[in-house]
PQR file of N, CA, C, O and H, with PARSE charges and radii, in Angstrom:
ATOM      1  N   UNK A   1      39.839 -39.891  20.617 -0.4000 1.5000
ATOM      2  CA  UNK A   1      38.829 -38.865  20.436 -0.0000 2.0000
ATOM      3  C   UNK A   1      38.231 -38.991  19.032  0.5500 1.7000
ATOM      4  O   UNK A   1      38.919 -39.207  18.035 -0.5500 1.4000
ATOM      5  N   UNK A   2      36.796 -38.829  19.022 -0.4000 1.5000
ATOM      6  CA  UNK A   2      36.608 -38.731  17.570 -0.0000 2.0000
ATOM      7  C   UNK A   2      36.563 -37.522  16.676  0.5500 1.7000
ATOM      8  O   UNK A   2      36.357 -36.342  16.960 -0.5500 1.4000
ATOM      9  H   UNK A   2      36.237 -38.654  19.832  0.4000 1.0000
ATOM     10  N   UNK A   3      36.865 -38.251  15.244 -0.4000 1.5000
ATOM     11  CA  UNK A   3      36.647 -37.147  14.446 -0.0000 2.0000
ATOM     12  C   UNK A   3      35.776 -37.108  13.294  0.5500 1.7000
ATOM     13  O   UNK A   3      36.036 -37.007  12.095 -0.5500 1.4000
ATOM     14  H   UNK A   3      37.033 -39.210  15.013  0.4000 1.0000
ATOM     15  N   UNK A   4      34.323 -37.241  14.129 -0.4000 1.5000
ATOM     16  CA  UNK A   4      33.299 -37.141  12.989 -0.0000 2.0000
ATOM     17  C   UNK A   4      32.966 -36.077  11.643  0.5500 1.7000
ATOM     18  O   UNK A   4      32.220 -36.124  10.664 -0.5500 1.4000
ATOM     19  H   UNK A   4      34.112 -37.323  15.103  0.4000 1.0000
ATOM     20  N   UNK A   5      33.740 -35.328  12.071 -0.4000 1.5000
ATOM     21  CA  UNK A   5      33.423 -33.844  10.897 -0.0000 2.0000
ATOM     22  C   UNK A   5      34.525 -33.732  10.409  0.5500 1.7000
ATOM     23  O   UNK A   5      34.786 -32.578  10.070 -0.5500 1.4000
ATOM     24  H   UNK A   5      34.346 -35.290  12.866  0.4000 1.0000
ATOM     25  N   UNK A   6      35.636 -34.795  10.149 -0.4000 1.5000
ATOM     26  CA  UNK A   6      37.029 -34.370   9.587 -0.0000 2.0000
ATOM     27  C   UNK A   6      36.881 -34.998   7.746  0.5500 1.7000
ATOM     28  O   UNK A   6      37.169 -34.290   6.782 -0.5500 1.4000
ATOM     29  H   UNK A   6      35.424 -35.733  10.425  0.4000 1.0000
ATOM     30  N   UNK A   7      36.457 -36.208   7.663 -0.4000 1.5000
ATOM     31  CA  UNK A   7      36.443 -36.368   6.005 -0.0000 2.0000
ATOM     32  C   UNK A   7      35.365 -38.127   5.846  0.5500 1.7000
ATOM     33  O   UNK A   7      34.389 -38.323   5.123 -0.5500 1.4000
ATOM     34  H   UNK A   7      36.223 -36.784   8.446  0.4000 1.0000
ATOM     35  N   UNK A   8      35.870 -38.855   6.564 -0.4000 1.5000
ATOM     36  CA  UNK A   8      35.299 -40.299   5.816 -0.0000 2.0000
ATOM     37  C   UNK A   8      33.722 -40.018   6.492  0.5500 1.7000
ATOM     38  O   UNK A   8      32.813 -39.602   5.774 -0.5500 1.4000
ATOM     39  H   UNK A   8      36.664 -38.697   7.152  0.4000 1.0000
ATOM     40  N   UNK A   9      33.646 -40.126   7.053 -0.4000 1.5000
ATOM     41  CA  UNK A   9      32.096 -39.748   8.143 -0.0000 2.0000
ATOM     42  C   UNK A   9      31.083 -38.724   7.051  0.5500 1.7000
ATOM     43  O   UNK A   9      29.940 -39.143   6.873 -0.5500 1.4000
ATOM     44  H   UNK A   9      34.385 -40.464   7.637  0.4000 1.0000
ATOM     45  N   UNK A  10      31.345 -37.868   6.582 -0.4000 1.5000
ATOM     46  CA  UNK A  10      31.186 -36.773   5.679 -0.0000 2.0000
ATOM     47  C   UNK A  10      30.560 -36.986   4.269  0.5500 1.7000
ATOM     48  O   UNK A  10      29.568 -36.485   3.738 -0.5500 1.4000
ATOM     49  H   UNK A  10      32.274 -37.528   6.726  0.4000 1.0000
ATOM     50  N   UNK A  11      31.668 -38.090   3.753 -0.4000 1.5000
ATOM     51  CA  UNK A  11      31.324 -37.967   2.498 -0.0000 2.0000
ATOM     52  C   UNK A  11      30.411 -38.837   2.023  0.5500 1.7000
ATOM     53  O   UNK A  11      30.532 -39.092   0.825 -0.5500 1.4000
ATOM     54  H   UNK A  11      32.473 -38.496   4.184  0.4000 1.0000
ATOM     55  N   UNK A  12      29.455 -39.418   2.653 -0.4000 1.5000
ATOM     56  CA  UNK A  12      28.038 -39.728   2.393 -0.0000 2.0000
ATOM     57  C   UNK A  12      26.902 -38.812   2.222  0.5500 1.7000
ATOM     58  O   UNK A  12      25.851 -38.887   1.587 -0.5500 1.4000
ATOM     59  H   UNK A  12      29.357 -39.211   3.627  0.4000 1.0000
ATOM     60  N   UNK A  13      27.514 -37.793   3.097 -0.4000 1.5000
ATOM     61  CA  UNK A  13      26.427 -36.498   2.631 -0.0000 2.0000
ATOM     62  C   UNK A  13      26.221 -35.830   1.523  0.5500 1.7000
ATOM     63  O   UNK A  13      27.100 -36.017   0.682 -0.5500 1.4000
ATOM     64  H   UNK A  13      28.369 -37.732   3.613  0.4000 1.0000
ATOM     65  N   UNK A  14      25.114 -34.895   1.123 -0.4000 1.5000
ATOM     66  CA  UNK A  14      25.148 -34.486  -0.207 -0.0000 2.0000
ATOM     67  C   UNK A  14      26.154 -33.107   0.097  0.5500 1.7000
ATOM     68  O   UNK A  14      26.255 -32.252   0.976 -0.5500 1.4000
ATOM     69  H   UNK A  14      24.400 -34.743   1.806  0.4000 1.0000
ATOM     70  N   UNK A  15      26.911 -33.498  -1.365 -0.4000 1.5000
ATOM     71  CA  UNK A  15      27.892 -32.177  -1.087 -0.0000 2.0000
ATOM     72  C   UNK A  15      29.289 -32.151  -0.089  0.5500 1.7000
ATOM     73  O   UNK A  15      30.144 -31.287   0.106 -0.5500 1.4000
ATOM     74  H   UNK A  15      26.829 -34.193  -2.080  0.4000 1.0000
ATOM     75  N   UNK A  16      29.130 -33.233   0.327 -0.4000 1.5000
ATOM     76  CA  UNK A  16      30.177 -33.843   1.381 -0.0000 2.0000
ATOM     77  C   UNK A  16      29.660 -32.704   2.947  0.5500 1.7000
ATOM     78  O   UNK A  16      30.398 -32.129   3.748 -0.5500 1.4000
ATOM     79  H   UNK A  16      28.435 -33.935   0.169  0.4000 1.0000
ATOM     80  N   UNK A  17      28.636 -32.733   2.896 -0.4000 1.5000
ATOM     81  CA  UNK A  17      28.482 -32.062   4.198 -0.0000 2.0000
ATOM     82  C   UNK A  17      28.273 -30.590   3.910  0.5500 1.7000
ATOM     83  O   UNK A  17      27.676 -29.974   4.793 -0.5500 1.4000
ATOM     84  H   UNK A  17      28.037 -33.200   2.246  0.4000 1.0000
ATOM     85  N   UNK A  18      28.764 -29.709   2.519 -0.4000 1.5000
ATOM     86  CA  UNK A  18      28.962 -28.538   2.543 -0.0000 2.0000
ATOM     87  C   UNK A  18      27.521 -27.486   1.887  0.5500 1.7000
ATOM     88  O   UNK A  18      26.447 -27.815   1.386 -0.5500 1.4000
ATOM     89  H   UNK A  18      29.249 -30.209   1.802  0.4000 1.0000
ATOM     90  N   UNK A  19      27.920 -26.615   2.080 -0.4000 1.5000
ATOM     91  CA  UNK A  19      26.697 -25.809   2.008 -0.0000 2.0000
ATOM     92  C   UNK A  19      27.112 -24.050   2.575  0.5500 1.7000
ATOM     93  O   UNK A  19      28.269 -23.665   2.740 -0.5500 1.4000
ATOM     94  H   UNK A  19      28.793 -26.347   2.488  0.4000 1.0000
ATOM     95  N   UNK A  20      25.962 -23.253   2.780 -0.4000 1.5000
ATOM     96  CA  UNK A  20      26.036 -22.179   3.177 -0.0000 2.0000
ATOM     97  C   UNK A  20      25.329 -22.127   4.439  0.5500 1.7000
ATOM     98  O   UNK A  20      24.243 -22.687   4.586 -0.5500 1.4000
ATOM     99  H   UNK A  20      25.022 -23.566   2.646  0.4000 1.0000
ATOM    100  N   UNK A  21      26.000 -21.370   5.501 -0.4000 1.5000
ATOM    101  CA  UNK A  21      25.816 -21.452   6.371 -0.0000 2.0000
ATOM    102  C   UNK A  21      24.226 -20.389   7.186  0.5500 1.7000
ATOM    103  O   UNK A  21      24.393 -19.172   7.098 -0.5500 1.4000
ATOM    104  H   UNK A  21      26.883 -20.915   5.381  0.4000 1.0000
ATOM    105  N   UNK A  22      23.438 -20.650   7.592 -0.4000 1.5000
ATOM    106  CA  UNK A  22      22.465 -19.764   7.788 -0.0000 2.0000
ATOM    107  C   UNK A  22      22.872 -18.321   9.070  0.5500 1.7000
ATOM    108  O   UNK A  22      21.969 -17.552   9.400 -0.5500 1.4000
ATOM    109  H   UNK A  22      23.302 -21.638   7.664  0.4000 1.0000
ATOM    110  N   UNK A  23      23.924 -18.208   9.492 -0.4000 1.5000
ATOM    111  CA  UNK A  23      23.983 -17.203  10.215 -0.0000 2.0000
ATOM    112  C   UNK A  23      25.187 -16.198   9.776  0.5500 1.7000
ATOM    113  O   UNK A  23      25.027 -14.978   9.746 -0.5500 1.4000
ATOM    114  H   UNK A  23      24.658 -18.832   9.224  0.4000 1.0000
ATOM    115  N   UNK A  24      26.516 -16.898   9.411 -0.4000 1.5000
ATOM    116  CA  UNK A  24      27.345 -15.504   8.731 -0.0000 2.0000
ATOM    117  C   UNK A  24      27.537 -15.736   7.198  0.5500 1.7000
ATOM    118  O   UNK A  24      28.578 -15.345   6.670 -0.5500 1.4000
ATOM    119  H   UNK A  24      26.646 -17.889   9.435  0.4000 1.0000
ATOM    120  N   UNK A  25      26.219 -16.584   6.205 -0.4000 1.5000
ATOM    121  CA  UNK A  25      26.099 -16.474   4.940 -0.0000 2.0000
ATOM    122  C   UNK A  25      26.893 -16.890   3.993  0.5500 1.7000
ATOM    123  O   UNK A  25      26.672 -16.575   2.824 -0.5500 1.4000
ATOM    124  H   UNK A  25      25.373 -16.902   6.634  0.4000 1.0000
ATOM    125  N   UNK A  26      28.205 -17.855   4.434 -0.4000 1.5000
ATOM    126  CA  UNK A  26      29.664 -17.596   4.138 -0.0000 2.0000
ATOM    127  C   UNK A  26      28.793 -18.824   2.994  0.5500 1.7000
ATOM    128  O   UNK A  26      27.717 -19.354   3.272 -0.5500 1.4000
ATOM    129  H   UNK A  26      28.384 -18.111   5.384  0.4000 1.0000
ATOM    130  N   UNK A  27      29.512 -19.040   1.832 -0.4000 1.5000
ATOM    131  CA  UNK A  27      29.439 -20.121   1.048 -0.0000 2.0000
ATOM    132  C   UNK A  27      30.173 -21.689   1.095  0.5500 1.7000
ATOM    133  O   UNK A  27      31.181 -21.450   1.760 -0.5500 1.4000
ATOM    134  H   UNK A  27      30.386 -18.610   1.606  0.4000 1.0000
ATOM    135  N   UNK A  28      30.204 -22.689   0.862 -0.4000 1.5000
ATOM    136  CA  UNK A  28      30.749 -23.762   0.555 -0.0000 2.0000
ATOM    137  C   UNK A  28      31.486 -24.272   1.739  0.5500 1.7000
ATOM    138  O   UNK A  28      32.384 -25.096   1.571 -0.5500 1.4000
ATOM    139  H   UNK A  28      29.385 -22.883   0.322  0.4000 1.0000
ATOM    140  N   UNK A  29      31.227 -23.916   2.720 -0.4000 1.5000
ATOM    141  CA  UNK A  29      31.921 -24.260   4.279 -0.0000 2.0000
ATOM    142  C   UNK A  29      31.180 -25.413   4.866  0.5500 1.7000
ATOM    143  O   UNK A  29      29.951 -25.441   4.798 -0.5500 1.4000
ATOM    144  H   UNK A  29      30.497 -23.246   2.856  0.4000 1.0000
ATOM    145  N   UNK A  30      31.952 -26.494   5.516 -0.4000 1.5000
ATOM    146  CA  UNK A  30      31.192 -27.667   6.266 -0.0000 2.0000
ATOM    147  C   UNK A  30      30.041 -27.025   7.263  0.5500 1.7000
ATOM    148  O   UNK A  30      30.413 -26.465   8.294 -0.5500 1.4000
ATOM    149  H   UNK A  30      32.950 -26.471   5.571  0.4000 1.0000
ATOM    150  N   UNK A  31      28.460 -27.126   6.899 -0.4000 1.5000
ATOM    151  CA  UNK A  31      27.355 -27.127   7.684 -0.0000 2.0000
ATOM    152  C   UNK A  31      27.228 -28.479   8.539  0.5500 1.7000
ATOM    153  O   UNK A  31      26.397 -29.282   8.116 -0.5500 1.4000
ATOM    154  H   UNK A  31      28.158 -27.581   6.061  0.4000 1.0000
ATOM    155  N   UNK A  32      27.882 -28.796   9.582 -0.4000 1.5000
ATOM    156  CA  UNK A  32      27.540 -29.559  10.240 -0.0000 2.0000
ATOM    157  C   UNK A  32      27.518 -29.785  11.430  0.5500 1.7000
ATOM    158  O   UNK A  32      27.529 -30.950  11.826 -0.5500 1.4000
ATOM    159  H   UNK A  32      28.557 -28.143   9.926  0.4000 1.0000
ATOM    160  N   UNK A  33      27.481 -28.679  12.339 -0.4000 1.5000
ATOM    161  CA  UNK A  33      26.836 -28.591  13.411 -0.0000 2.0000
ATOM    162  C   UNK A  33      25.571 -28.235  13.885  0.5500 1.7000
ATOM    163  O   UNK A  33      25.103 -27.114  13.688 -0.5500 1.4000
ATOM    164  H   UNK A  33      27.472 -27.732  12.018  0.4000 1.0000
ATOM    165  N   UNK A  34      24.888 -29.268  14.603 -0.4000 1.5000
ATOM    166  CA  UNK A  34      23.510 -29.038  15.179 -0.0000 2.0000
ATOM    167  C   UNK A  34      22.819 -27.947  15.661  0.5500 1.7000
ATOM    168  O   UNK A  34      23.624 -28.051  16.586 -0.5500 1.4000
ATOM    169  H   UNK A  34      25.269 -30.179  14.763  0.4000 1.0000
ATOM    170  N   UNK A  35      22.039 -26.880  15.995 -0.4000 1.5000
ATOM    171  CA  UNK A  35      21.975 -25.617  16.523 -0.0000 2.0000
ATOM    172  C   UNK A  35      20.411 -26.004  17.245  0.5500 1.7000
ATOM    173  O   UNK A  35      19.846 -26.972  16.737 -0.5500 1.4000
ATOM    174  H   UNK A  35      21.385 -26.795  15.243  0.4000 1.0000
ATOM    175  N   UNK A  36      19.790 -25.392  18.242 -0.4000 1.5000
ATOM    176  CA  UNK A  36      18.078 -25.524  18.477 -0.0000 2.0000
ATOM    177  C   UNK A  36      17.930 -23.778  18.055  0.5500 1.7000
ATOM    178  O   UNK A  36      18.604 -22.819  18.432 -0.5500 1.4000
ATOM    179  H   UNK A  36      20.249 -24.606  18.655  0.4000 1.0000
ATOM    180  N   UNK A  37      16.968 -23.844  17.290 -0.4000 1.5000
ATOM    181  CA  UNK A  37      16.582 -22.359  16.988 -0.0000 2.0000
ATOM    182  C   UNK A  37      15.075 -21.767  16.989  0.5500 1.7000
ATOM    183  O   UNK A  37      14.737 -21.395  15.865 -0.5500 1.4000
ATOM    184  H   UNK A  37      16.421 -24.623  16.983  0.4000 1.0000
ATOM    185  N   UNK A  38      14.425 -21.653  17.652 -0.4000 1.5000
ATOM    186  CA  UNK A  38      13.128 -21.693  17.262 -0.0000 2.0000
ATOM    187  C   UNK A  38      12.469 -22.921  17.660  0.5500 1.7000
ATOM    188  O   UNK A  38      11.303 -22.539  17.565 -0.5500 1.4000
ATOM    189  H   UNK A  38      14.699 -21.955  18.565  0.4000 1.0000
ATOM    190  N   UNK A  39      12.421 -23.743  17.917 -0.4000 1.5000
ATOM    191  CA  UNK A  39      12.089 -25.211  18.041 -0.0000 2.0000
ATOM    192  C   UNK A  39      12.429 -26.208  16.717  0.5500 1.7000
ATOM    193  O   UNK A  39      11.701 -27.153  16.412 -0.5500 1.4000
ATOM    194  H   UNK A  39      13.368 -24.053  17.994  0.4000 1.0000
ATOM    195  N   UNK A  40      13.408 -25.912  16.132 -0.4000 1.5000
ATOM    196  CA  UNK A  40      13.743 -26.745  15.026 -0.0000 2.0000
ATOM    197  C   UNK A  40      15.352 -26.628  14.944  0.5500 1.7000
ATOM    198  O   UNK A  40      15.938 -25.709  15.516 -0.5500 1.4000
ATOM    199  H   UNK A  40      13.998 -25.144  16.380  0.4000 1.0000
ATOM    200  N   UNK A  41      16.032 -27.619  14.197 -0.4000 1.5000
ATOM    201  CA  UNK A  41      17.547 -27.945  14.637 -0.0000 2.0000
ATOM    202  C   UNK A  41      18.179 -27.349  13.108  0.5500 1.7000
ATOM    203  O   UNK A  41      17.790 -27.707  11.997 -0.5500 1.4000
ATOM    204  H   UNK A  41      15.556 -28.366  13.732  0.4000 1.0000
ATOM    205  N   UNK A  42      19.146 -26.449  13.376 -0.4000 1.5000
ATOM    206  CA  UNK A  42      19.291 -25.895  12.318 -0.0000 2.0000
ATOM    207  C   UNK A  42      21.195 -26.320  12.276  0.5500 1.7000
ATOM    208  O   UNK A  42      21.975 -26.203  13.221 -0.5500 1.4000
ATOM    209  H   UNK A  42      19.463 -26.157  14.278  0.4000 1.0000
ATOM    210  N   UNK A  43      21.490 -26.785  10.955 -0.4000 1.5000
ATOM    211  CA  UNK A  43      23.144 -26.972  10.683 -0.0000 2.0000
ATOM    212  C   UNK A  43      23.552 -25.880  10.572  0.5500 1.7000
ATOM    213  O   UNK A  43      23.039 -25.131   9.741 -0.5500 1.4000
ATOM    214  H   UNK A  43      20.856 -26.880  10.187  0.4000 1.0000
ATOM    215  N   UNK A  44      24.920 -25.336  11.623 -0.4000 1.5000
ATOM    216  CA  UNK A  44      25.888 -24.253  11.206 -0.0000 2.0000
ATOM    217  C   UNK A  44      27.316 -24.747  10.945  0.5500 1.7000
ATOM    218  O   UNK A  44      27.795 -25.877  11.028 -0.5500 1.4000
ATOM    219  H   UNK A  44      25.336 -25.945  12.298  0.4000 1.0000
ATOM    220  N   UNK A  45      27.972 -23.313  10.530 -0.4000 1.5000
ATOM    221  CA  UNK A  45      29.190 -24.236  10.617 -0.0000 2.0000
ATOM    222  C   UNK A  45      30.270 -24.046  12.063  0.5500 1.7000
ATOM    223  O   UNK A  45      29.748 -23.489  13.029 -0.5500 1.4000
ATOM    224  H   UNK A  45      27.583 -22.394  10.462  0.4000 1.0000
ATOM    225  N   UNK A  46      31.463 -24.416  12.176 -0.4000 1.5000
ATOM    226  CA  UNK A  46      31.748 -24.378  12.983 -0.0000 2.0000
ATOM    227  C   UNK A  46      32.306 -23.386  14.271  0.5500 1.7000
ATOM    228  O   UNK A  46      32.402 -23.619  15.476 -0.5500 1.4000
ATOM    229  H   UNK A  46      31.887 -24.868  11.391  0.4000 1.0000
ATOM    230  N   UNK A  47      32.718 -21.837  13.226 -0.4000 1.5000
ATOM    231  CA  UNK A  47      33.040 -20.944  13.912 -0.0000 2.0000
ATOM    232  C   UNK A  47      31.698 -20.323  14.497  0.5500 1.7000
ATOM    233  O   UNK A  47      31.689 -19.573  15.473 -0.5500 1.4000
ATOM    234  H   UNK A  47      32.640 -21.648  12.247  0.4000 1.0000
ATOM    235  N   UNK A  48      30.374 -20.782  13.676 -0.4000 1.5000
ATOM    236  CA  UNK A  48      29.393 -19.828  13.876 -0.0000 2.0000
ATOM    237  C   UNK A  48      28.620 -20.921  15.279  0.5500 1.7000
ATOM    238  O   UNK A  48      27.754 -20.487  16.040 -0.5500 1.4000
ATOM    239  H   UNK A  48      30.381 -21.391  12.883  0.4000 1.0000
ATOM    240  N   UNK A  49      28.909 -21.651  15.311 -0.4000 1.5000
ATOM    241  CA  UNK A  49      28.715 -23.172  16.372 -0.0000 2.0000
ATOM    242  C   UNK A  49      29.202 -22.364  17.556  0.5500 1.7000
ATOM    243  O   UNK A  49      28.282 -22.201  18.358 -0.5500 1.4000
ATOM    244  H   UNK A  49      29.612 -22.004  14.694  0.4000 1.0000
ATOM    245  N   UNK A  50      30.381 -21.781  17.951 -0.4000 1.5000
ATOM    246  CA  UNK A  50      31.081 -21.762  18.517 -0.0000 2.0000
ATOM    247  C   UNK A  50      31.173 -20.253  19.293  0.5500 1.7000
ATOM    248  O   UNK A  50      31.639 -20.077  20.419 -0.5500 1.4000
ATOM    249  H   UNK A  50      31.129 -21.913  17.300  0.4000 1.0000
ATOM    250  N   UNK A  51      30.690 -19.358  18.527 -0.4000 1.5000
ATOM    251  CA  UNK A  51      30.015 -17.890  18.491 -0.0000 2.0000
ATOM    252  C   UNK A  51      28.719 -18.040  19.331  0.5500 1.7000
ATOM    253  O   UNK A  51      28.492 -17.363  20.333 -0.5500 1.4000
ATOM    254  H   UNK A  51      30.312 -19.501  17.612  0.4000 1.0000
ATOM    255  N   UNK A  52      27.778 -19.118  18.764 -0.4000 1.5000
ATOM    256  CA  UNK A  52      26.655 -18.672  19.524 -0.0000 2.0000
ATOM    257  C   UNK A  52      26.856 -19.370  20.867  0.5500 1.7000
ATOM    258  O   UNK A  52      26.208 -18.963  21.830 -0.5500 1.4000
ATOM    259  H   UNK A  52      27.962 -19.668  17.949  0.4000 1.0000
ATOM    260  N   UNK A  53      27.731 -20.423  21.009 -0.4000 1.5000
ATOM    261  CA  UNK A  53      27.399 -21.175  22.323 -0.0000 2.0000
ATOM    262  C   UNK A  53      28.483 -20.231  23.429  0.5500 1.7000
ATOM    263  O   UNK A  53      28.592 -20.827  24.500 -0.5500 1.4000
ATOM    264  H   UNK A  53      28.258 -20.755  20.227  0.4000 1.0000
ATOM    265  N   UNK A  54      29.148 -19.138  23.391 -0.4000 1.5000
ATOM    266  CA  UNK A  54      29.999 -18.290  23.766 -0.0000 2.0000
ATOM    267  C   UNK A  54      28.969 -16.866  23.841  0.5500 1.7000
ATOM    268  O   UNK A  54      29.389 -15.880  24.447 -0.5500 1.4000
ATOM    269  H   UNK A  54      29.059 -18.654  22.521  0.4000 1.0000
ATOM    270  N   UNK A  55      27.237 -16.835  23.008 -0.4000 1.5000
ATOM    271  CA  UNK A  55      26.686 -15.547  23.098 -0.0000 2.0000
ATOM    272  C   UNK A  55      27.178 -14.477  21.945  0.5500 1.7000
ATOM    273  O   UNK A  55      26.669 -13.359  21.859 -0.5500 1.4000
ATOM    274  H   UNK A  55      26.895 -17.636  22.517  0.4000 1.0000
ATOM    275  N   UNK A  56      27.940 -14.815  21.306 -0.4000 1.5000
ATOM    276  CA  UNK A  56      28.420 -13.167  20.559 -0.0000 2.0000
ATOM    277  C   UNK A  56      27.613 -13.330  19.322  0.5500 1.7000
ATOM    278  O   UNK A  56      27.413 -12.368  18.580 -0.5500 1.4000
ATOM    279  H   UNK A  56      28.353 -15.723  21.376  0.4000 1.0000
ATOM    280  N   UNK A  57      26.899 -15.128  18.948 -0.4000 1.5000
ATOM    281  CA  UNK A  57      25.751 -14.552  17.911 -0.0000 2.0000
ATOM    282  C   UNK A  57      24.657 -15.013  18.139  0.5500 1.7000
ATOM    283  O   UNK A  57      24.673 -15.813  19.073 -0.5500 1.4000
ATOM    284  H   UNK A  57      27.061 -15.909  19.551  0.4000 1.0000
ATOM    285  N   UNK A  58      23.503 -14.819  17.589 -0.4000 1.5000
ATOM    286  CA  UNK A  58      22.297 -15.655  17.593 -0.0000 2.0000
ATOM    287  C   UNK A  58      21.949 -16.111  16.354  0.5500 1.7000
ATOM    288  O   UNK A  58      22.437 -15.641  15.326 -0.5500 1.4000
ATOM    289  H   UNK A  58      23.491 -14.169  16.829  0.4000 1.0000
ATOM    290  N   UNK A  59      20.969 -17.180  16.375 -0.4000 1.5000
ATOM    291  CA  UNK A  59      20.627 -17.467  15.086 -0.0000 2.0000
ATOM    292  C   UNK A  59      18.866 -17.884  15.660  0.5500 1.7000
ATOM    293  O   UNK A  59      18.212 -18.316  16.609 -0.5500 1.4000
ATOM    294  H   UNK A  59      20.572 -17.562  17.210  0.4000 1.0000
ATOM    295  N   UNK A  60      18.789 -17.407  14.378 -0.4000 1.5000
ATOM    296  CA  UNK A  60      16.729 -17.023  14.110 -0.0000 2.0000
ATOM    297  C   UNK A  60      16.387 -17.847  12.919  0.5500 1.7000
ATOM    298  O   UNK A  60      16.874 -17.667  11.803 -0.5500 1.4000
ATOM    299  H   UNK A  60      19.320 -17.056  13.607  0.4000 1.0000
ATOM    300  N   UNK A  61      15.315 -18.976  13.302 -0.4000 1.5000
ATOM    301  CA  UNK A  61      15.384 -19.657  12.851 -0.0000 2.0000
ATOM    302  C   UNK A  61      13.920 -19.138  11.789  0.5500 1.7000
ATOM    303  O   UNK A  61      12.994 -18.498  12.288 -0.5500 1.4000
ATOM    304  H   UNK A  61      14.919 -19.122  14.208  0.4000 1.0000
ATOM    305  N   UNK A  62      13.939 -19.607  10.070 -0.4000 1.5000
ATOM    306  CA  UNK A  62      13.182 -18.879   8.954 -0.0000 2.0000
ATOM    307  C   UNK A  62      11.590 -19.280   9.581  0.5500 1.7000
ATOM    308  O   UNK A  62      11.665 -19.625  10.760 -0.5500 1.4000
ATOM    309  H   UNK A  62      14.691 -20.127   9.665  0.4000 1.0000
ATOM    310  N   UNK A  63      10.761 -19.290   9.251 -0.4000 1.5000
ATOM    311  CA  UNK A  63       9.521 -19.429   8.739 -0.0000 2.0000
ATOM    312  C   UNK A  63       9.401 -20.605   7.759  0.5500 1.7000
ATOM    313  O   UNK A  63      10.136 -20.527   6.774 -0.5500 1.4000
ATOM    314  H   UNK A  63      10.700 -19.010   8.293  0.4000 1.0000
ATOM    315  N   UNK A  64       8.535 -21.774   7.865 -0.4000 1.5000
ATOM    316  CA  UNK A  64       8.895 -22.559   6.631 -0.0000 2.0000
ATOM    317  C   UNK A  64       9.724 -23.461   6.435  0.5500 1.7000
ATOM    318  O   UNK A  64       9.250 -24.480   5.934 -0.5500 1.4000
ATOM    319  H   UNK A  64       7.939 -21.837   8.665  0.4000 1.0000
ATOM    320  N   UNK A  65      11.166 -23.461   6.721 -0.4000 1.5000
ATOM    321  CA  UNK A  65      12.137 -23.812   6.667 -0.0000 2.0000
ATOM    322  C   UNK A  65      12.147 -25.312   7.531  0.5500 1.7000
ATOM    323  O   UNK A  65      12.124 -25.397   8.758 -0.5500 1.4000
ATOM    324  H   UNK A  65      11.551 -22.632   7.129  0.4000 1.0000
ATOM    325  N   UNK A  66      12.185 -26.434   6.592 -0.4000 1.5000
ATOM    326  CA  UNK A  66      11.945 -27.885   7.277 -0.0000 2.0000
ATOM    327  C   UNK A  66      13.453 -28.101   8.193  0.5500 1.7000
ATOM    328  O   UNK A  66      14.474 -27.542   7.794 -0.5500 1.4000
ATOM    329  H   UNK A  66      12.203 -26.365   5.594  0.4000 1.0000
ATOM    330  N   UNK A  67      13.461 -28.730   9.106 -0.4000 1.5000
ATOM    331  CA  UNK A  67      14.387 -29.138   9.281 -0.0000 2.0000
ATOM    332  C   UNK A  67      15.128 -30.466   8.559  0.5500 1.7000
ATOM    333  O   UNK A  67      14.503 -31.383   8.027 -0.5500 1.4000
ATOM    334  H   UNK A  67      12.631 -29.184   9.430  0.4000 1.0000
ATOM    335  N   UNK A  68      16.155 -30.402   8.624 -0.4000 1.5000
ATOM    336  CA  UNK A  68      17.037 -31.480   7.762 -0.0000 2.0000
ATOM    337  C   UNK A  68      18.251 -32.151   8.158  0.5500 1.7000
ATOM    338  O   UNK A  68      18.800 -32.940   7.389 -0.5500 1.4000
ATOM    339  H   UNK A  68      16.663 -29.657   9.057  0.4000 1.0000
TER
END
Protein backbone atom coordinates (compact mmCIF):
# COMPACT_ATOMS: atom_id res chain seq x y z
CA UNK A 1 0.00 0.00 0.00
CA UNK A 2 1.28 3.36 -0.45
CA UNK A 3 2.35 5.94 1.67
CA UNK A 4 2.46 9.11 -0.15
CA UNK A 5 1.68 11.62 2.73
CA UNK A 6 3.88 9.85 5.38
CA UNK A 7 7.54 11.77 4.99
CA UNK A 8 10.04 11.14 1.81
CA UNK A 9 7.23 12.00 -0.90
CA UNK A 10 6.65 15.33 1.19
CA UNK A 11 9.68 16.81 1.67
CA UNK A 12 10.08 18.39 -1.69
CA UNK A 13 7.30 20.55 -0.88
CA UNK A 14 7.53 23.99 0.49
CA UNK A 15 7.28 23.61 4.15
CA UNK A 16 7.33 19.87 3.83
CA UNK A 17 3.75 19.88 2.77
CA UNK A 18 2.60 21.97 5.89
CA UNK A 19 0.52 24.87 6.20
CA UNK A 20 -2.93 25.96 7.59
CA UNK A 21 -5.66 24.34 6.76
CA UNK A 22 -8.66 26.32 4.98
CA UNK A 23 -11.67 24.74 6.78
CA UNK A 24 -10.93 24.10 10.70
CA UNK A 25 -8.00 26.98 10.57
CA UNK A 26 -5.75 24.68 12.64
CA UNK A 27 -1.98 25.84 12.00
CA UNK A 28 1.18 23.88 10.81
CA UNK A 29 -0.72 20.53 10.00
CA UNK A 30 0.05 18.44 6.67
CA UNK A 31 -2.29 20.30 3.83
CA UNK A 32 -2.34 17.61 1.54
CA UNK A 33 -5.35 16.43 0.53
CA UNK A 34 -7.13 17.35 -2.69
CA UNK A 35 -10.78 18.82 -2.10
CA UNK A 36 -13.20 20.21 -5.45
CA UNK A 37 -14.73 23.37 -3.99
CA UNK A 38 -16.28 25.76 -6.08
CA UNK A 39 -14.69 24.60 -9.28
CA UNK A 40 -11.15 24.84 -8.01
CA UNK A 41 -9.07 22.09 -5.97
CA UNK A 42 -8.42 23.19 -2.66
CA UNK A 43 -5.56 21.25 -0.07
CA UNK A 44 -7.04 20.13 3.36
CA UNK A 45 -5.78 18.31 5.88
CA UNK A 46 -6.63 15.04 6.73
CA UNK A 47 -9.27 14.90 9.45
CA UNK A 48 -10.96 17.79 7.62
CA UNK A 49 -10.57 15.36 4.18
CA UNK A 50 -12.37 12.95 5.95
CA UNK A 51 -15.27 15.17 7.63
CA UNK A 52 -16.33 16.45 4.43
CA UNK A 53 -16.34 13.20 2.40
CA UNK A 54 -18.61 11.65 5.50
CA UNK A 55 -20.89 15.34 5.14
CA UNK A 56 -20.32 16.72 8.73
CA UNK A 57 -18.27 19.66 6.94
CA UNK A 58 -18.21 21.75 3.96
CA UNK A 59 -15.70 23.77 2.55
CA UNK A 60 -16.36 27.16 0.46
CA UNK A 61 -14.06 27.85 -1.68
CA UNK A 62 -12.50 32.11 -1.35
CA UNK A 63 -12.95 34.48 -4.17
CA UNK A 64 -9.54 35.04 -5.82
CA UNK A 65 -7.86 32.37 -4.35
CA UNK A 66 -5.55 30.55 -7.24
CA UNK A 67 -5.43 27.16 -7.03
CA UNK A 68 -2.10 25.46 -6.11
Amino acid sequence: MSKAHRGKGIRELTSQGRGECPVCRRNNVKVLYELEAGGSKVKVCKTCKAAVSHGKKHVEAKQGEAAS
